[in-house]
Phi, psi and omega in degrees: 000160209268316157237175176232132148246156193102348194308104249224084181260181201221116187286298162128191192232140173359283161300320169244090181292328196288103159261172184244102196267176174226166178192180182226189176243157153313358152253064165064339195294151171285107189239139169221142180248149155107219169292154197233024189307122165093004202063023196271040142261001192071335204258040153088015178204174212228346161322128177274159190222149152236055141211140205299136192228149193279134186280142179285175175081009078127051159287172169218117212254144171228021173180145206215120141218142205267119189249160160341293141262340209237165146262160186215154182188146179261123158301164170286346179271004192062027180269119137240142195232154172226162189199141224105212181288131164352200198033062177273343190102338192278001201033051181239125183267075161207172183293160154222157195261347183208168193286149180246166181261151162300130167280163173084035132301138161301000000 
């Protein structure tokens, strides 16, 4: 993308230094870089990227925030969705590679 707003880094934990920071472009897509531990990168692989890679599900986001393994974004619709490492909200205990809705959403 040509810009990001929002960008959001995660400094990351000792044993894992590489964070996976996120942002979003002015028309909302979701871009996140770096380590991919767990999928948090959204975009559907298990890959590390070091140039910003498109979050799946072609939402449009007005807020990215970044966690330890997982990512989290708010839709313009006021939908929230995660990706990563387990605990996503969706009440399923396993990782995803691309955003789940939160439960108890429209």
């Amino acid at each position: 993308p040509a810009s990001l707003n929002s960008v959001t880094v995660q400094a990351g934990r000792d044993e894992y230094p590489i964070p996976h920071p996120c942002g979003f472009s002015p028309a909302g897509q979701a871009y996140c870089w770096g380590a991919n531990f767990y999928g948090a990168l959204g975009n559907g692989t298990f890959a590390s990227d070091s140039l910003p890679v498109a979050v799946s599900g072609g939402f449009t986001f007005t807020n990215v925030s970044v966690g330890e393994f997982r990512s989290c974004g708010v839709t313009a619709g006021g939908v929230a969705y995660c990706w990563g490492q387990e605990q996503l909200g969706d009440g399923v205990a396993a990782e995803s590679a691309v955003p789940v809705k939160v439960f108890g959403q429209p």
